[in-house]
C-alpha angles and dihedrals in degrees: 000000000000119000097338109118121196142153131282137172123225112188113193119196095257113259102005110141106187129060115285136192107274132212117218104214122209107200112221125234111238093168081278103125096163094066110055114154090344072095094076095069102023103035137212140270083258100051124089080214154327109308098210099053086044097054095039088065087058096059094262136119115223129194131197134189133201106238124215114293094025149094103335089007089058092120097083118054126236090239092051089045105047092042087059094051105041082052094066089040103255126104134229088240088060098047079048090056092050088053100056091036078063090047097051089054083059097056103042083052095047118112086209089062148061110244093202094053115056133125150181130246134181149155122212110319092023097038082064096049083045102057085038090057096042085060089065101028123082104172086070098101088183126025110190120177139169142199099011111064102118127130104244106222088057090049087050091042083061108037104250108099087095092074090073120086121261087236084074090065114124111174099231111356099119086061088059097042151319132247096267084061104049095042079046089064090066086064119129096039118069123290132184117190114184115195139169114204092219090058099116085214089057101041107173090243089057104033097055100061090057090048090050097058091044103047076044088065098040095053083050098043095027116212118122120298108186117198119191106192121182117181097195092044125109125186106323144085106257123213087253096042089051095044088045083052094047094050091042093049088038093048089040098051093039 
């Protein structure tokens, strides 16, 4: 991160006085620029609730980082920040992942945590940056992620990729894999995928193909592989979809 400072949120269970498992939250984007990982303790419009409260009343820590263009980085716009980047051929996503790599080494070196129990959550914009993590990075015992598992060609055959912010432009990747496959490469460790078949960024004929290449790897690597599927659900996470990630996340970090 070099010398950039910028806010962050750490939530601790109250009163706990010896290390606990702890969930790296990746705040999503909504065209709301102004909440970053405020979202963490306040919440979204898309979220049934606040995570790290959430998540604190479970006996975990949770931390959340505002990621570039956004709460206290509001200064630079999405649009500036991505250009600059991709001009030097690098993406915003990238510079996101390296950010939350550097996050995770916090927490595994934290007195407060577990080192051995940590894992990733995110919505949207961060549930993609949270099943990419958990691709490289092997310390995350448990990815779960909601509203943004679709496989891309099939969001570009049918006109809908644009719905997803530039900062989410990566030059070639889809030559290298697709998103099945990348969320495949977490197996065997746990992975909780929340969808709702009316999100216009998960549309079913999208969505399949990707769950198709990941239950694939986890029927060949084994481990647990949770999928929450609601087919009157938009883009939101829904009361039954949160409370079906805590108790993953809680059963999965126990």
């Amino acid at each position: 991160m070099g010398e950039t400072r910028f806010r962050g949120f750490w939530c601790r269970p109250v009163g706990q006085q010896r290390p606990t498992p702890a969930v790296l939250i990746i705040h999503a984007h909504g065209n709301r620029y102004d909440i970053g990982a405020a979202e963490m303790i306040h919440g979204r419009p898309a979220l049934f609730a606040a995570t790290g409260p959430a998540l604190a009343a479970r006996g975990i820590a949770s931390l959340c980082l505002d990621m570039p263009c956004f709460g206290s980085r509001a200064d630079v716009s999405e649009s500036a920040a991505t250009k600059a980047l991709l001009w030097e051929g690098r993406s915003l996503a990238g510079q996101m992942l390296a950010e939350n790599l550097a996050a995770v080494d916090w927490l595994s070196r934290h007195p407060d945590v577990q080192p051995d129990r940590l894992g990733v959550f995110g919505l949207s914009m961060g549930a993609t940056l949270a099943y990419w993590l958990g691709a490289i990075e092997p310390r995350l015992r448990a990815v779960a992620h909601e509203c943004c598992f679709a496989d891309y060609r099939h969001l570009i055959a049918m006109g809908q990729h644009d719905l997803h912010g530039i900062y989410l432009t990566v030059p070639g990747l889809l030559a290298r894999a697709s998103n099945g496959e990348i969320a495949g490469l977490i197996a065997p460790r746990a992975q909780f995928i929340g969808l709702g078949d009316l999100d216009p960024l998960t549309p079913p004929k999208a969505a399949d193909p990707a769950l198709e290449q990941v239950q694939g790897a986890y029927a060949a690597k084994g481990g647990r592989l949770m999928l929450h599927r609601e087919p009157t659900s938009g883009h939101v996470e829904t009361q039954a979809m949160h409370h079906a990630m805590l108790d993953f996340m809680a059963q999965a970090l126990a």
